[in-house]
C-alpha atoms as one frame of an Amber mdcrd trajectory, in Angstrom:
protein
 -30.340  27.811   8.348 -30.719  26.108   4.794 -30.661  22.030   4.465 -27.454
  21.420   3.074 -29.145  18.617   0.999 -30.898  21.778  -0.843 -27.332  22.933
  -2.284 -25.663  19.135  -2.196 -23.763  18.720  -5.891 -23.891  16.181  -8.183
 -20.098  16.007 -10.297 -19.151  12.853 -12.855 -15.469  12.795 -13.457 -14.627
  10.849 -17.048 -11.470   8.246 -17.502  -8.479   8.796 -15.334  -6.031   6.758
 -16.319  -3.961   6.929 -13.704  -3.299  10.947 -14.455  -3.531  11.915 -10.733
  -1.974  15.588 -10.935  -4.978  16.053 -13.397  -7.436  14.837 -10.333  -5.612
  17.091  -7.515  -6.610  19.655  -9.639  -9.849  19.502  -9.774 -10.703  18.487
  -6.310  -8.935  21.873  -5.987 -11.162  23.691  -7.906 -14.312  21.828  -6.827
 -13.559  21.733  -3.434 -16.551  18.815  -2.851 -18.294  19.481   0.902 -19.612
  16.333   2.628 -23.141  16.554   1.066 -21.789  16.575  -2.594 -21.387  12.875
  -4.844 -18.725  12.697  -7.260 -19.090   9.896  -9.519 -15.661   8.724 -11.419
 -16.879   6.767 -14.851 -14.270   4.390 -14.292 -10.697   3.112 -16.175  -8.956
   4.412 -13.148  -5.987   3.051 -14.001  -3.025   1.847 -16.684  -1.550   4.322
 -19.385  -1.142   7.538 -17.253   1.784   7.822 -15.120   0.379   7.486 -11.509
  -2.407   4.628 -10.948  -1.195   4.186  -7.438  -1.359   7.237  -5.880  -4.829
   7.747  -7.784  -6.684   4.776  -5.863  -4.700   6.495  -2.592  -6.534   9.789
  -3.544 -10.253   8.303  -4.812  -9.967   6.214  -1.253  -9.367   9.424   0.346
 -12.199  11.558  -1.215 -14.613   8.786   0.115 -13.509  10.043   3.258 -14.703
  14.094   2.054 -17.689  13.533   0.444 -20.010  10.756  -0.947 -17.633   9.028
  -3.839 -19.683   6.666  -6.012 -16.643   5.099  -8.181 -17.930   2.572 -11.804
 -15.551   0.056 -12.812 -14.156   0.634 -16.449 -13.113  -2.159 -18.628  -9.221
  -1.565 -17.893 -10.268  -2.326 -13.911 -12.335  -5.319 -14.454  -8.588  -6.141
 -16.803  -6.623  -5.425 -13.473  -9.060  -7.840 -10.979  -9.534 -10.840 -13.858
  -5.715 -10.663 -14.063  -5.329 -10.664 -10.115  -8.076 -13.317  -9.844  -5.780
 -15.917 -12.210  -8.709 -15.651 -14.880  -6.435 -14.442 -17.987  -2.168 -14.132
 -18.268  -1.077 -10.820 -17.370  -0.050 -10.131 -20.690  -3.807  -9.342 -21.429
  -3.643  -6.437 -18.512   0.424  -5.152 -19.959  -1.305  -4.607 -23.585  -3.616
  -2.116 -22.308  -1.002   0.005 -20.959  -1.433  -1.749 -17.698   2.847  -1.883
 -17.453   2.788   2.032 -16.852  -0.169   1.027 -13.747   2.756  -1.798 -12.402
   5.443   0.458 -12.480   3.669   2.867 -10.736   3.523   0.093  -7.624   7.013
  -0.383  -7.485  10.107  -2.207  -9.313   9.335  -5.785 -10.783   6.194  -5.707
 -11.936   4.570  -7.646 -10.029   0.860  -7.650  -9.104   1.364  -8.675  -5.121
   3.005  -5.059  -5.113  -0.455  -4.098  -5.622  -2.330  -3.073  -1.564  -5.113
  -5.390  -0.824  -7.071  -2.450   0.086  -6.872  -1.068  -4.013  -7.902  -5.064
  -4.917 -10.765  -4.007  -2.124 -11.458  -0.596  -3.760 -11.635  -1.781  -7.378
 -14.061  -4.777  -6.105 -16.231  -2.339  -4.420 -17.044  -0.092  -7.638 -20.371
  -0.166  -9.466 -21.370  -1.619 -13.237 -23.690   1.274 -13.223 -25.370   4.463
 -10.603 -29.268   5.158 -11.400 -30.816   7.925  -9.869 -34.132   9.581 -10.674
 -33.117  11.721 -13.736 -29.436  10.335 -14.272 -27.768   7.088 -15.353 -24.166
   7.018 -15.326 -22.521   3.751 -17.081 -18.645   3.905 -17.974 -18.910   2.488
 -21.889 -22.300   1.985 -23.195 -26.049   0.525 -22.774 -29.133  -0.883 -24.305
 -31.569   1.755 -24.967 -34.565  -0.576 -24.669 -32.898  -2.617 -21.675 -33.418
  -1.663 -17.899 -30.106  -1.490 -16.165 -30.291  -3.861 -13.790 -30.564  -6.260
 -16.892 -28.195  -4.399 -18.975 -24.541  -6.948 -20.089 -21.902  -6.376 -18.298
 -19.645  -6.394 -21.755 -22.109  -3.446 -23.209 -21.816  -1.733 -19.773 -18.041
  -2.122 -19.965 -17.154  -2.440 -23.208 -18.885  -1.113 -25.764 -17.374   1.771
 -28.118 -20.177   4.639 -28.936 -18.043   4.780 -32.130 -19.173   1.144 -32.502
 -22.903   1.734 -31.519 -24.577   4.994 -30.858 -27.394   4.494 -28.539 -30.887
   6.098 -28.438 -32.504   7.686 -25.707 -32.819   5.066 -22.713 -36.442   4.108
 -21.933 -36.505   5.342 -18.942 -36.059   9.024 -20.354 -33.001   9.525 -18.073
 -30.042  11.465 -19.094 -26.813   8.942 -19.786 -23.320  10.548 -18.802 -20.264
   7.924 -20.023 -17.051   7.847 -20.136 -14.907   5.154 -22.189 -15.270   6.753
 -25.885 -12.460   9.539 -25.829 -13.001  12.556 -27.185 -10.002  13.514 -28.797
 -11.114  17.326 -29.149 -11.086  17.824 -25.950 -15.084  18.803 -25.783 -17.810
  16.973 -24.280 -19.742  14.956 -26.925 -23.062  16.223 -25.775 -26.249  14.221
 -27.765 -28.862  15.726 -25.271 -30.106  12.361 -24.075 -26.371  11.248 -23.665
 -23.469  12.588 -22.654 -19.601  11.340 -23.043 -16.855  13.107 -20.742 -14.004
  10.902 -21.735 -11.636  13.717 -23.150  -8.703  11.591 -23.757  -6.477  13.438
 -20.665  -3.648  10.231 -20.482  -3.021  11.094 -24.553  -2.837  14.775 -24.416
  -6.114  16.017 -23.916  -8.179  16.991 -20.975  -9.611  15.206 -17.457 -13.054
  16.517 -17.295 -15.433  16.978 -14.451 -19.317  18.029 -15.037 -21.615  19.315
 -12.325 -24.933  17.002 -13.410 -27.212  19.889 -12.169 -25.729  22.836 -13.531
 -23.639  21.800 -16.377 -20.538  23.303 -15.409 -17.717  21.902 -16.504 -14.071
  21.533 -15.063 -10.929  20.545 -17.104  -7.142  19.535 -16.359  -4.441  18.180
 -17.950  -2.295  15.482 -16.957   0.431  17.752 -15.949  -2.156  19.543 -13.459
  -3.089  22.677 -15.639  -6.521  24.127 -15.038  -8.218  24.831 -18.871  -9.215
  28.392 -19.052 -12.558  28.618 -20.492
């Protein structure tokens, strides 16, 4: 009988956005066993129609398989908000009124479960392994990333800065920097699946090992390749 660690899949999903017929969808077609890591980039939430139910479904996929979830910059908006640290204004000008509404009427943040505060809390700046680095915006090239800045990590357009390979030689995958095409921006040392899905484009899921790529609109609608 074969280790299952042998065949175990490594899948980064790009920006959400709260698009959570456009993750269904791709679970369906992945169909992750136990053994396989998906790793979501992060900005799971404001703009898209459905933020709530898309923590509910990321909390249940830890349940299926190993789910390593980042923290985007529109997250980290959500918890400084909750934590009193800016007005909530900051979190309603990022789209995050379309994340309240999707709680309930009001919008209010104690509509919000203490278990998504707990999930959000719980996500990574970063996920190293020995070939890969996944980061949801950015990095310093000549930086390791345990010492990397939490605002380049976070924040950080490539449009704004275009980094060179990382000196550690590993492979970068990012989210944050939509591609408005539709297509994975693909630089061979880095590679950006943010294709734009809450604006009209596509949610995108790449198998790390492989390269095969998955896409869905927020509607649900596999892309036909």
């Amino acid at each position: 009988m074969s280790d299952p660690t042998e065949t175990a899949r490594t899948i980064a999903i790009g920006d959400i956005h709260g698009c959570s017929l456009a993750l269904d969808a791709l679970i369906e077609a992945i169909r992750p066993a136990p053994e396989d890591t998906i790793v979501t980039l992060g900005d799971t939430i404001n703009r898209g129609p459905d933020s709530r139910g898309f923590i509910e479904r990321l909390i249940d996929l830890s349940r299926r398989c190993r789910l390593v979830p980042l923290l985007g910059n529109h997250d980290q908006m959500l918890l400084d908000v909750h934590a009193g640290k800016y007005p909530i204004f900051w979190l309603l000008d990022m789209g995050g009124t379309a994340t309240l509404d999707s709680y309930g009427p009001g919008r209010e943040l104690s509509l919000i479960p203490e278990g998504h505060i707990e999930f959000l809390e719980g996500c990574l700046d970063f996920y190293e392994t020995d070939r890969l680095i996944f980061v949801h915006a950015n990095y310093f090239p000549d930086i390791p990333m345990a010492e990397q800045h939490v605002g380049m990590l976070r924040w950080e357009s490539l449009r704004d800065m275009t980094p060179g390979p990382h000196e550690s030689g590993k492979v970068v995958i990012a989210g944050h920097t939509s591609q408005k095409g539709g297509e994975v921006l693909d630089l061979g040392h880095l590679k950006c699946i943010d294709t734009f899905c809450y604006g009209g484009g596509w949610l995108t899921a790449l198998e790390v090992g492989t390269g095969e790529v998955w896409q869905a609109d927020r509607g649900g609608g596999l892309r036909r390749r």
